[in-house]
C-alpha positions, -999 to +999 in steps of 0.1 A: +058-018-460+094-015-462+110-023-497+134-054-500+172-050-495+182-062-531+217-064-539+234-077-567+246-114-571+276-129-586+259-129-619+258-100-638+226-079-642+211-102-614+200-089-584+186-111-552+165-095-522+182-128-503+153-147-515+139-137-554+155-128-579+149-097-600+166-073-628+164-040-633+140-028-656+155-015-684+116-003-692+106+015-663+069+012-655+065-016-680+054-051-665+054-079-694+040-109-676+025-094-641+055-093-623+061-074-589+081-043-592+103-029-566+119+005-568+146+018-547+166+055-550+152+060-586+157+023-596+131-002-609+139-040-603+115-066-616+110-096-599+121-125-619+098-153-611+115-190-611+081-207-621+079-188-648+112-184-667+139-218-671+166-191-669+161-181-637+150-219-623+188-225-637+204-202-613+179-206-585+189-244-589+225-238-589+240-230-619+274-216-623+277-203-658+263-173-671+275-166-706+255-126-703+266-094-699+257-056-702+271-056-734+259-094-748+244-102-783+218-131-776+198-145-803+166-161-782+154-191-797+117-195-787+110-162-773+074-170-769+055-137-752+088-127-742+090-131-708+127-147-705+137-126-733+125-090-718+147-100-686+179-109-709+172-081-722+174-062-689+207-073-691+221-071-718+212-032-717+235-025-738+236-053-768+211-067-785+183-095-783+171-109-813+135-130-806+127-152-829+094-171-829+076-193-850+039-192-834+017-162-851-002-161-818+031-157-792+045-131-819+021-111-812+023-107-773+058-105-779+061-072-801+040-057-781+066-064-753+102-053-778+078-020-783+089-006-752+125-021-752+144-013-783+177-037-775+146-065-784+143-078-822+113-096-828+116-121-855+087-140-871+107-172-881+113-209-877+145-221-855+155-245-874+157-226-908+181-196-894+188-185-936+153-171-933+161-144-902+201-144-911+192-106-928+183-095-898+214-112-871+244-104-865+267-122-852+261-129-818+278-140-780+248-168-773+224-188-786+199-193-761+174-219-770+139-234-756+124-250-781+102-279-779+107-305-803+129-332-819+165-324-828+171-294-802+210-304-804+213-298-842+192-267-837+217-250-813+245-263-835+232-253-869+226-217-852+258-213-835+274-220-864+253-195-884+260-168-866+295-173-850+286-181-812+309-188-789+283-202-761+252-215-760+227-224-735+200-250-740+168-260-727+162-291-727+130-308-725+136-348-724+095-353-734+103-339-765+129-357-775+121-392-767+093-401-743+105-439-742+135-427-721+141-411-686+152-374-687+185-389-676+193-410-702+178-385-730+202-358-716+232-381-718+218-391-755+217-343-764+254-341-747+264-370-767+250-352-802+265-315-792+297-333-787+291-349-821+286-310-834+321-301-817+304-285-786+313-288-754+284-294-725+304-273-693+272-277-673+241-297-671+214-285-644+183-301-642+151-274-638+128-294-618+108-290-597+099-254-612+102-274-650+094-318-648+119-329-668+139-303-682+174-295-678+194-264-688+227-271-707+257-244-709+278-253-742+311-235-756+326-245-789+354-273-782 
């Protein structure tokens, strides 16, 4: 069988075959969460599977902004097992992804997956408290954060502040916040509080149906 004609997109480090996306493995040879691998002329591109990373269900649903780059410093805000994380990583080949993670049992699926990519910095810490992994961080292009609890506005904030971010992106997950309310009404509530924290929301895309009731939001300070 024939391999896929995969070509880049508008995005960069993000590659479609017309149909999935995939990035090219800055790990040759190493699959993180089962993905297919594809390799043309001497080039390994790993599927990147909408179900299974919000990043990619955001540009699969539309999204426009892409605050990443070859050269991008991204600290990951609930890296979990790393599999969003090893893909940013793919593409920011050339900066630096700092994982942090507050579950013993994730952090240990996920160094196993930074072992084999040395741009990933696994971080055994908790979110909100970013003095106890500042020793570590630089200052950084994004905060990207998927985090499931109360308060994920003042989370982003407090970290973009932290470490100087320009942008941040933000997955929000309206159960977590308030199940009394529709995810409409709780997103309206998050852009309301960054907007309290001197952010600005640029985009709002909502993830379903690969995510029920979550919505990625691209901020930029105001």
């Amino acid at each position: 069988m024939n391999a896929p004609a995969i070509h880049p997109t508008a995005f960069p480090g993000v590659f479609t075959d017309g149909d999935r996306l995939y990035t090219l493995n800055s790990a040759p040879g190493h699959a993180v969460y089962g993905e297919r691998a594809v390799s043309i002329d001497g080039a390994e591109y790993r599927e990147w599977s909408v179900t299974r990373s919000k990043l990619a269900a955001y540009l699969r649903n539309g999204g426009r902004h892409f605050p990443l780059d070859e050269t991008s410093s991204v600290l990951y805000l609930g890296a979990a097992s790393g599999t969003t994380a090893s893909h940013v990583a793919d593409i920011a080949c050339r900066g630096t992804v700092y994982c942090v993670e507050f579950s013993p049992r994730s952090f240990r699926d996920l160094v196993a997956v930074c072992e084999t990519r040395p741009n990933m910095v696994p971080l055994l810490a908790d979110a909100t408290r970013p003095s106890e992994f500042a020793f570590a961080v630089d200052a950084v292009t994004l905060v990207y954060q998927d985090v499931a609890q109360k308060g994920q506005a003042s989370i982003l904030a407090t970290n973009m502040k932290a470490f100087s971010s320009p942008s941040g992106m933000l997955v929000v997950k309206s159960r977590s916040e308030d199940v009394s309310r529709t995810p409409r009404e709780v997103y309206n509530m998050v852009r309301g509080q960054l907007a309290g924290e001197g952010l600005a929301v640029v985009e709002t895309v909502p993830l379903d149906p690969m995510e029920k009731d979550h919505a990625m939001m691209v901020v930029e300070r105001a």
